[in-house]
C-alpha positions as CSV (number, residue, x, y, z in Angstrom):
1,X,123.9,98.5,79.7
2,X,121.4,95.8,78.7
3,X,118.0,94.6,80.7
4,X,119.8,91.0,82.1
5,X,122.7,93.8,83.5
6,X,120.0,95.7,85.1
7,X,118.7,92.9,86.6
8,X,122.1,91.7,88.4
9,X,121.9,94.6,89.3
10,X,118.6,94.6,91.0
11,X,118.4,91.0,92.1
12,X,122.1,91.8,94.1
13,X,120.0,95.2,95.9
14,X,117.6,92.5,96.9
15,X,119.8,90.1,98.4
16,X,121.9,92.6,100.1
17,X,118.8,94.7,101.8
18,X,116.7,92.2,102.3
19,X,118.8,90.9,105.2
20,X,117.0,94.3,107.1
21,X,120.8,96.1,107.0
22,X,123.3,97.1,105.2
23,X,126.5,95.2,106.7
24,X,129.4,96.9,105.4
25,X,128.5,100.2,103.8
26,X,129.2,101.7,107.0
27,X,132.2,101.2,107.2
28,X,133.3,103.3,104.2
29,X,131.3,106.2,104.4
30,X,132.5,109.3,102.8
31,X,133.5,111.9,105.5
32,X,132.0,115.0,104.9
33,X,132.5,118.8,106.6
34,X,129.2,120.2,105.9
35,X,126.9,119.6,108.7
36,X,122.8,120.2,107.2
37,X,120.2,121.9,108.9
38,X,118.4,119.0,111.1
39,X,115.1,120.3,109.4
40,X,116.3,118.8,106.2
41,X,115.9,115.2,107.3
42,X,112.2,113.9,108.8
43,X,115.0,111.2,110.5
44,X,116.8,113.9,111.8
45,X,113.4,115.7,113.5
46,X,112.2,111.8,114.4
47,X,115.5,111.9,116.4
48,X,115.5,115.5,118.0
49,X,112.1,114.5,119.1
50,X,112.9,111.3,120.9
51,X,116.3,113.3,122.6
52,X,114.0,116.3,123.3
53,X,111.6,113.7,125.0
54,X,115.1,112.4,127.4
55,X,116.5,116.4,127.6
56,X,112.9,117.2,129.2
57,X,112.4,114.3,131.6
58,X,115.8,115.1,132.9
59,X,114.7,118.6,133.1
60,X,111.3,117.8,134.9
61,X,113.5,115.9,137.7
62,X,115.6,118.1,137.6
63,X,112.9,120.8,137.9
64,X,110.8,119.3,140.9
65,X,114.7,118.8,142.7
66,X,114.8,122.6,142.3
67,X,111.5,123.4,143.2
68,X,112.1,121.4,146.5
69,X,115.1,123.2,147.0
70,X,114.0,126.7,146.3
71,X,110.6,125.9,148.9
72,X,113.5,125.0,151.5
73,X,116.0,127.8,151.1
74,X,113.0,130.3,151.1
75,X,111.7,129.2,154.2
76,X,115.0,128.6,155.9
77,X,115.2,132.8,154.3
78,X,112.2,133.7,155.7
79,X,113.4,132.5,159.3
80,X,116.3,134.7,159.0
81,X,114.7,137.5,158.1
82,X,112.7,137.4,161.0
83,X,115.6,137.0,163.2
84,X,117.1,140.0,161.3
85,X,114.5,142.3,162.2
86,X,114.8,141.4,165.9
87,X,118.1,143.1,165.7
88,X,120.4,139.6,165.2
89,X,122.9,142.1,163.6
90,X,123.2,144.1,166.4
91,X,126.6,144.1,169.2
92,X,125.3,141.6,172.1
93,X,122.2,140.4,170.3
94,X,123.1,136.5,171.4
95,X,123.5,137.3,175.1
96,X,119.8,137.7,175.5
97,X,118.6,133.8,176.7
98,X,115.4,133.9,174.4
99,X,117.6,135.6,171.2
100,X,119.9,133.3,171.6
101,X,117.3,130.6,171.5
102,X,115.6,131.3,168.1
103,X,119.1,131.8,166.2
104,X,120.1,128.4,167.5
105,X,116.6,127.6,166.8
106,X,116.6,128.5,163.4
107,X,120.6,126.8,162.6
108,X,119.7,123.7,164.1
109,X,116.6,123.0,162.7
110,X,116.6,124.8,158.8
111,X,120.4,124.2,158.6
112,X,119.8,120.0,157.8
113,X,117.2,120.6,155.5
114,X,119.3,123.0,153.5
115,X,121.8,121.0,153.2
116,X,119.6,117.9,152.3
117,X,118.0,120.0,149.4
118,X,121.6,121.4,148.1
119,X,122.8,117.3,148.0
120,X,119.9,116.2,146.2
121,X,121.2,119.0,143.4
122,X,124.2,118.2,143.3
123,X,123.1,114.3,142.9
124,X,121.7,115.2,139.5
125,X,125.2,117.0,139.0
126,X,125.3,114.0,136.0
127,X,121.8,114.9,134.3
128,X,123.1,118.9,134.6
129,X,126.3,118.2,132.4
130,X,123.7,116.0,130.2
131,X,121.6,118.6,129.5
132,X,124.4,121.4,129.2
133,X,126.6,119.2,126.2
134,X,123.4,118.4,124.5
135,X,124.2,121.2,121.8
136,X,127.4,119.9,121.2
137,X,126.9,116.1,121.2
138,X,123.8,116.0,119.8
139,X,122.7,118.8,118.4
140,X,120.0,121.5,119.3
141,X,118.0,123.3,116.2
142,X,119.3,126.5,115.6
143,X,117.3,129.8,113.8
144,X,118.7,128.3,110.9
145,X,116.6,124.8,111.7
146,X,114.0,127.1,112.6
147,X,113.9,129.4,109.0
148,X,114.3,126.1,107.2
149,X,111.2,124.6,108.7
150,X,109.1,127.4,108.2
151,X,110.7,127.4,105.0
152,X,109.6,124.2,104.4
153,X,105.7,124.9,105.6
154,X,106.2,127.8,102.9
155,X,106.7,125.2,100.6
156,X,104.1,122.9,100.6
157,X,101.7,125.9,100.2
158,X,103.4,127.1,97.0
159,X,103.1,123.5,95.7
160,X,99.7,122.1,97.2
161,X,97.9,125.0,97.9
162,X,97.3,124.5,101.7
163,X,93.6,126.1,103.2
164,X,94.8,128.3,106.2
165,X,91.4,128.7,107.6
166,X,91.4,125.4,108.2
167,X,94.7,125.4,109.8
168,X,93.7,127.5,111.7
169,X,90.9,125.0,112.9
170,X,93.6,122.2,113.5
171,X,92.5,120.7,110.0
172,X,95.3,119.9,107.3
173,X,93.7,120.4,103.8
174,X,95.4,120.9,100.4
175,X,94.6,121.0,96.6
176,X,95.8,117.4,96.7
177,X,93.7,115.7,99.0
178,X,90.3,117.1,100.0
179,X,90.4,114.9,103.7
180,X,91.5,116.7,106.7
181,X,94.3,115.3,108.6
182,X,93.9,116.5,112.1
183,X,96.5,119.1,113.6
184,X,97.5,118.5,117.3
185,X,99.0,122.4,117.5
186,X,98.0,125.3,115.4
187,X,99.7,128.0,114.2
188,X,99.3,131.7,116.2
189,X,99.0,134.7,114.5
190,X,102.7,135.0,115.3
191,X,103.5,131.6,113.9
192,X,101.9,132.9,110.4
193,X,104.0,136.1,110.6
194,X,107.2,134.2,111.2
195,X,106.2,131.5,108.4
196,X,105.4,134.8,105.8
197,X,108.5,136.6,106.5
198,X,111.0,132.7,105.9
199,X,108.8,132.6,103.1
200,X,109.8,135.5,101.6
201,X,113.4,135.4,102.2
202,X,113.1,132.0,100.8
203,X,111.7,133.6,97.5
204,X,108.6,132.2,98.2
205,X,106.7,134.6,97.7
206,X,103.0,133.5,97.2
207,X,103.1,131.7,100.2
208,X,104.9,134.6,102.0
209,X,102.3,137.1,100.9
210,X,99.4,134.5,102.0
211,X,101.2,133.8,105.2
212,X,101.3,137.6,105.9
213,X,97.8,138.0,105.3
214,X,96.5,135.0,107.5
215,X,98.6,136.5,110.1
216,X,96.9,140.0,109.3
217,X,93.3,138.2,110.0
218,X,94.0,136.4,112.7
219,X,95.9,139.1,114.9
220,X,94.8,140.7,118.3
221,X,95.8,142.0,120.9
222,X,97.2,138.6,122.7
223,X,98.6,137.0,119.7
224,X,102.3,137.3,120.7
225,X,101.4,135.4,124.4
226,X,98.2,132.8,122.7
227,X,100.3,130.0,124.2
228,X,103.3,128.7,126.1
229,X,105.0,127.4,123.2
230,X,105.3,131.7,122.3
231,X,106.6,132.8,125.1
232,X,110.5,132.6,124.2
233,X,109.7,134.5,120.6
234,X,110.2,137.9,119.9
235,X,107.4,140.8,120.1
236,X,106.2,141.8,117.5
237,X,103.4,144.4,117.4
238,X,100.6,144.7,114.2
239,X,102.9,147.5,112.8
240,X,105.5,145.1,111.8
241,X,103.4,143.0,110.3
242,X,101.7,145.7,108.3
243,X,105.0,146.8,107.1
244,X,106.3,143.2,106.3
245,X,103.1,142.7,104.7
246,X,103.6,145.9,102.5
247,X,106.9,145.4,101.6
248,X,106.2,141.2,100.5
249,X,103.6,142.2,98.3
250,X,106.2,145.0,96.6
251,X,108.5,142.6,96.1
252,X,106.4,139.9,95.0
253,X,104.8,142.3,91.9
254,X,108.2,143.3,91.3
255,X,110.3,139.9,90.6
256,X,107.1,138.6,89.0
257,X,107.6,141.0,86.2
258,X,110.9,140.9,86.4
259,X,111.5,137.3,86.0
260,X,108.5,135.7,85.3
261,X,106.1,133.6,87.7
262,X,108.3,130.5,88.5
263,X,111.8,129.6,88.3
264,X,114.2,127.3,90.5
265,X,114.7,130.3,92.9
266,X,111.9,132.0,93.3
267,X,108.1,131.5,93.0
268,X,105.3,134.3,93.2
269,X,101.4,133.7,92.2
270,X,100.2,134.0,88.6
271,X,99.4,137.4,88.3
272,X,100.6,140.7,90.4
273,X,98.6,141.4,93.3
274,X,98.3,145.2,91.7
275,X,95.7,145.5,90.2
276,X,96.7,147.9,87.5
277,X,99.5,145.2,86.8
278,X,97.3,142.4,86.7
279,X,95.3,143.5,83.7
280,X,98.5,143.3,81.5
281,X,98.0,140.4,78.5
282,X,100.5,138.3,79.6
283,X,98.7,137.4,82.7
284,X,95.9,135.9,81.2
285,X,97.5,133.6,78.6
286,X,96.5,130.3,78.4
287,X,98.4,127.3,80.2
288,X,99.9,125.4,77.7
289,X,102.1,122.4,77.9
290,X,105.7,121.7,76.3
291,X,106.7,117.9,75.9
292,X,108.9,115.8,74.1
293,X,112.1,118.0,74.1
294,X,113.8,120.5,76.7
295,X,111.8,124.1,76.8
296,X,112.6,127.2,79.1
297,X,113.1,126.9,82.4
298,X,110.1,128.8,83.6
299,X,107.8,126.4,81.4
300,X,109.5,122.8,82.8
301,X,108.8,124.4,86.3
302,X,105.3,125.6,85.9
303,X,105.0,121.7,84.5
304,X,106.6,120.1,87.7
305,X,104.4,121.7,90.0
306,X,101.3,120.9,87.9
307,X,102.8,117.0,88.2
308,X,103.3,117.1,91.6
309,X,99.6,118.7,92.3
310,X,98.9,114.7,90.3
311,X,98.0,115.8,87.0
312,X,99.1,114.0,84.0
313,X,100.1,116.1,81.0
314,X,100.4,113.8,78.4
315,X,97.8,113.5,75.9
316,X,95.5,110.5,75.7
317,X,96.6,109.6,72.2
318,X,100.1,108.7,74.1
319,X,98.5,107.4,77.5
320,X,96.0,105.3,75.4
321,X,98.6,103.4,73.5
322,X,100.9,102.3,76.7
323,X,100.6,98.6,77.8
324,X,98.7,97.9,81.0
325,X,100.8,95.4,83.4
326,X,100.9,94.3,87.0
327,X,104.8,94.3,87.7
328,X,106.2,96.9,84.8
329,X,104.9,100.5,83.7
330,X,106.7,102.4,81.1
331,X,106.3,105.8,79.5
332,X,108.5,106.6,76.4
333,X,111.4,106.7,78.5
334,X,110.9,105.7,81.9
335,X,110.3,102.2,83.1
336,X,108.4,101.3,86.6
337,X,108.9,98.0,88.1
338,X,107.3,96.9,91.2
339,X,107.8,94.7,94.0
340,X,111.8,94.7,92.8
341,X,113.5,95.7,96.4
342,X,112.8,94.0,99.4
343,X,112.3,97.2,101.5
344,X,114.6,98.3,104.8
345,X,113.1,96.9,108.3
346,X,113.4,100.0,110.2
347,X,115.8,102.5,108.5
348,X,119.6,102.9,106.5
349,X,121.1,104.0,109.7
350,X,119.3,104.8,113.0
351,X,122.3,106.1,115.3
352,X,122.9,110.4,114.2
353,X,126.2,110.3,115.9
354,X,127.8,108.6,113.4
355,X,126.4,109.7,110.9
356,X,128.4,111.3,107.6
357,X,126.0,113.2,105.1
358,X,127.0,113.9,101.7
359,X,123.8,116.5,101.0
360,X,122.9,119.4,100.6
361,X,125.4,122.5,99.2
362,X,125.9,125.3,101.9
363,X,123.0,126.6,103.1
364,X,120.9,129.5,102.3
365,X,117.5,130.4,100.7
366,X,118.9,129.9,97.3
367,X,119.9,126.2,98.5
368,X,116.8,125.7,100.4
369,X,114.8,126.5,97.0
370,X,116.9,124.4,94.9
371,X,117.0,121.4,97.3
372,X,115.5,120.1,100.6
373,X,116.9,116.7,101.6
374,X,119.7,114.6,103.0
375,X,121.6,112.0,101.4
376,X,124.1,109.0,103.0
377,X,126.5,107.7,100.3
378,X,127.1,104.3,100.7
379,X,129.9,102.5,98.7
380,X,130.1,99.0,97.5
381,X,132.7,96.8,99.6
382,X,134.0,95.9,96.2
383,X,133.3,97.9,93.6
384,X,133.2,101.6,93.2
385,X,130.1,103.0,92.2
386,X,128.2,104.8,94.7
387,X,124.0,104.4,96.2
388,X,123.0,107.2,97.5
389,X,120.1,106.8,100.8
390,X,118.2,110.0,100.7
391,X,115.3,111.2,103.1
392,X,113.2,114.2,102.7
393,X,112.5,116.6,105.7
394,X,109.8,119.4,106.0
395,X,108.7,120.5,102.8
396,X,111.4,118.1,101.5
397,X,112.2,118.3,97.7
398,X,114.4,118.5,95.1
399,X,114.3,120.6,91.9
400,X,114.0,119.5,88.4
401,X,117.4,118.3,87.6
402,X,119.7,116.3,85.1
403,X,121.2,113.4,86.6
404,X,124.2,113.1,83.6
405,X,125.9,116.0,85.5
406,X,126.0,116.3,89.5
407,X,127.1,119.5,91.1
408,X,129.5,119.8,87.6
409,X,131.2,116.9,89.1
410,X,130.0,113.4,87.5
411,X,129.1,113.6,83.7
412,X,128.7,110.4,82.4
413,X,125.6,108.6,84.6
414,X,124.1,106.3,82.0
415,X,121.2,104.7,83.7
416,X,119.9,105.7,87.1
417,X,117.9,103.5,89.4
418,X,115.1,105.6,91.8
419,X,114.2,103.0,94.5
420,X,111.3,103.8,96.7
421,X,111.7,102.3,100.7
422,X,108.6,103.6,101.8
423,X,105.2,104.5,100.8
424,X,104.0,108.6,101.4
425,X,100.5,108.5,102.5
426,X,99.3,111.7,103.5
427,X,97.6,110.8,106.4
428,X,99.9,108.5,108.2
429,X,96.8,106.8,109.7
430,X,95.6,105.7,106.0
431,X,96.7,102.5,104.6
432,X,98.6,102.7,101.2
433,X,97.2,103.1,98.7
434,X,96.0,106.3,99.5
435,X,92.1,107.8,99.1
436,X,93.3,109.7,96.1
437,X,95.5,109.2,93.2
438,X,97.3,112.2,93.7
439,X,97.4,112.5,97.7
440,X,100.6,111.4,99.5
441,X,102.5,114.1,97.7
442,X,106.6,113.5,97.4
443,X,106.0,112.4,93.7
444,X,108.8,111.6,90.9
445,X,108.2,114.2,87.9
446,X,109.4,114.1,84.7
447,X,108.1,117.8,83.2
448,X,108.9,116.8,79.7
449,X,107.6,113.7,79.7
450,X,104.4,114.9,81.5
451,X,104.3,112.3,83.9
452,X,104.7,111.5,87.5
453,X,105.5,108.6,90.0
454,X,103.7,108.4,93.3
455,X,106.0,106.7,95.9
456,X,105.1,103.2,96.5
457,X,107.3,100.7,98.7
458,X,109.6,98.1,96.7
459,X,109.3,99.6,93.7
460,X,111.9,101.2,91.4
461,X,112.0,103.7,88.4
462,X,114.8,103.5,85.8
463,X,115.6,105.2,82.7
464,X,118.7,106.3,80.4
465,X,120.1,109.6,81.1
466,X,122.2,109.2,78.2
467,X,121.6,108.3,74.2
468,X,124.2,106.0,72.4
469,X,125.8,109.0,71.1
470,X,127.0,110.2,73.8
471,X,124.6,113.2,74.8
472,X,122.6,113.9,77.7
473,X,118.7,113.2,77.1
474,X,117.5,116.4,79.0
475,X,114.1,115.0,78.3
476,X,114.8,113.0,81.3
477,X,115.3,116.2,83.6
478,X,113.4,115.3,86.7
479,X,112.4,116.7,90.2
480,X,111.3,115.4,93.4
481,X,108.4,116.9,94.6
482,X,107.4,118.3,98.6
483,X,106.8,115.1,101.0
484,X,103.2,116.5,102.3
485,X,102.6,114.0,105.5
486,X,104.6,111.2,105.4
487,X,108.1,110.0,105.9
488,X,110.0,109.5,102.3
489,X,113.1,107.5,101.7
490,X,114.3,106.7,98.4
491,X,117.8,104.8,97.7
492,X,119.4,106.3,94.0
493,X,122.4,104.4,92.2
494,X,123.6,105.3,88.9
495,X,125.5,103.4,86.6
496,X,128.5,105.5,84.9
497,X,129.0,104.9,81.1
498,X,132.6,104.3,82.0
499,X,133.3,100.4,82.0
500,X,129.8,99.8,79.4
501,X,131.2,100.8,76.3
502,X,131.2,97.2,75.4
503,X,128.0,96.2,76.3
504,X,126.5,99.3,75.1
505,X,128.6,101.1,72.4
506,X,128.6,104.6,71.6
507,X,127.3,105.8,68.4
508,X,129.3,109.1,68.5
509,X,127.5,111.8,65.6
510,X,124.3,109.7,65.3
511,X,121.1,111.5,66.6
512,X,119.4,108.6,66.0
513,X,121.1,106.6,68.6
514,X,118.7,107.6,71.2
515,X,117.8,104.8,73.6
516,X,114.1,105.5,73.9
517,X,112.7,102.4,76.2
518,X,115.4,101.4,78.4
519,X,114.7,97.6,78.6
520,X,114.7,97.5,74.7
């Protein structure tokens, strides 16, 4: 692979998503079983809420139909019932002028407008089937949709350090970005509880324990009934949340010393909330910073979320020496270019119902903490590599990763393409760029490199996930960090070595051969 083959590459992207669509993709999508979690996708909740909006103007008609039919059948009721305790039961009741009066009375005149009331239900017979086969042909969130989202808010507090006073006080602030965004709904004392407890099945369990606190604080009396959007959730009284509470923080001391602070499953805070525990040595060790090569697992994640919180953890002996330009940034082994990809008017596919996802594996906290996201494989009309569109839902990530091998699947992707369709401001409100270098969140990280990408519309990342011998560069290993506010789409295609032996030849038993600037 050679810079002028990257650039076919790039310019035929252009041509062919420029036109606003992508004509033929489409048609050859890759069918897949699996159907995600709608949480997954910020397109997917985009779309629940503009069919929730239709379900609940049907319902409101539907409502006020009912409404004027329940007023009529209770007064048409309430006529009766006076008739019934006049003895309109009894032998010889109608033979009586005056009885026989009111019950023709109360026929003849309530009898019309029953029937008028029961016709203008059964009118909206066709918005009653709409609303009852909206789970099955469109989909209603489940508690799975429910876990993942609160999941997901779990998330972004392990990663940016949200304030939840002043969520409380329908402000937005992280370690990120020191400017509010405005909250139109905050959470109860019961939403915090339910967001603690998904944290900590999630193995989150900083955030859990921090959840469970804030909910601890904040409860009273009312706090199961604060609002209407409570009043289809479960009871739960301040005992269960002392005991959740309890048993979070026993578990979070626990797998911390178990298995250290940070890993792709699990997350906890630095140090054990025990205080006895917490005075051990190896909690007050000073941060330090692997690059170059691969290190352990629990260092290159402790990196990644110190990249995605916009630090750069390269030294300025490396940072001074890289070449300042307009169009192209590199590091040692990633290249930036900007303005390359004409971005998407509108989005890759706007209708769900026809949509076939290739994302996420099954389900579960362990899959939730690995990956967040949803992916549409699209195939070339005549060629056979694949591009993969991918959006990112609440909380929406993925975990530092090796792109040379893909679920154990695909082990020889030589050079992958990152291109960003849409800026991630944090405040939707802001114009890009963003008050702060680091604010958007839903950053590119490479924790062996030490250095991040924020998202920014048109532009593309590339590097070599492969050296000329043959061996994966696991310097390369990357993650996607947690969208904060913001709607991320990315568009990935990787070029196999399979077919570039020629224009690229292996070097098989070299070390040497590493390709260390892409475009060289």
């Amino acid at each position: 692979m050679n810079f002028r083959l990257a650039w076919q590459f790039v310019l035929v992207l252009v041509i062919r998503v420029s036109s606003g669509r992508i004509p033929e993709e489409t048609r050859h999508l890759r069918k897949a079983q699996y159907t995600p979690p709608l949480s997954t996708s910020t397109y997917h909740l985009s779309y629940l809420a503009r069919d929730e909006i239709r379900a609940t103007a049907k319902l409101q008609d539907l409502a006020e139909a009912l409404s004027a039919a329940l007023d009529v059948l209770n007064r048409y009721l309430s006529s009766w019932e006076e008739l019934v305790g006049a003895g309109v039961e009894a032998e010889g009741f109608a033979s009586h002028p005056l009885h026989a009066y009111a019950l023709t009375k109360h026929v003849s005149l309530g009898w019309p407008h029953v029937e008028a009331s029961l016709r203008a239900l059964s009118n909206r017979s066709q918005a009653i089937d709409f609303l009852l086969g909206r789970t099955r042909t469109r989909g209603v969130p489940t508690g799975e949709d429910l876990a993942t989202v609160a999941g997901g808010l779990a998330r972004l507090h392990d990663y940016y350090s949200l304030n939840l006073t002043a969520l409380a006080h329908a402000q937005l602030v992280s370690a990120i970005d020191a400017h509010p965004v405005p909250v139109g709904i905050t959470p109860t004392a019961l939403d915090l509880h339910r967001i603690g407890s998904a944290a900590v099945s999630h193995n989150v369990l900083n955030s859990g324990v921090d959840f469970l606190r804030a909910a601890l604080d904040r409860w009273d009396g009312n706090a199961s009934s604060a609002r209407s959007l409570d009043v289809f959730d479960a009871r739960v009284d301040l005992d269960d949340v002392v005991k959740t509470f309890k048993k979070a923080t026993k578990i979070h001391d626990q797998l911390l010393e178990k298995k250290g602070s940070r890993s792709k499953l699990h997350s906890t805070h630095a140090s054990p909330l025990n205080k006895t525990l917490a005075r051990k040595k190896k909690y007050h060790k000073k941060e330090e910073v692997h690059l170059g090569n691969l290190g352990a697992e629990t260092q290159g994640m402790k990196q990644y979320l110190r990249l995605c919180r916009g630090e750069d953890l390269r030294p300025v002996s490396t940072t001074s020496r890289l070449p300042a330009a307009t169009s192209c940034r590199w590091t040692r082994n990633v290249v930036t270019l900007e303005e390359v990809v004409t971005p998407l008017r509108g989005r890759p596919w706007s209708d769900r119902a026809q949509d076939s996802w290739r994302g996420r594996p099954p389900s579960g906290p362990t899959a939730d903490h690995w990956r967040a996201s949803l992916g549409r494989a699209l195939r070339e009309v005549s060629r056979s590599p694949w591009a993969v569109a991918v959006n990112y839902g609440v909380g929406g990530h993925f975990s530092v990763h090796h792109d040379h091998v893909h679920l154990g699947l695909v082990k020889d992707r030589m050079l992958t393409f990152l291109m960003y369709l849409t800026d991630v401001p944090q405040d939707i409100h802001t114009p890009y760029p963003p008050p702060s270098p680091s604010a958007p969140g839903g950053r590119t990280v490479f924790p062996w490199v030490g250095a991040g990408v924020r998202p920014k519309r048109g532009s593309t990342l590339l590097w070599y996930n492969m050296n000329r011998a043959g061996v994966p560069d696991l310097r390369v290993q990357h993650g996607a960090c947690p969208v904060l506010v913001g709607d991320k789409w990315v568009m990935n295609k990787w070029i196999n070595y399979g077919g570039q032996f020629h224009t690229l030849p292996c070097i098989p038993g070299d070390p040497s051969a590493a390709v260390l600037r892409p475009l060289d």
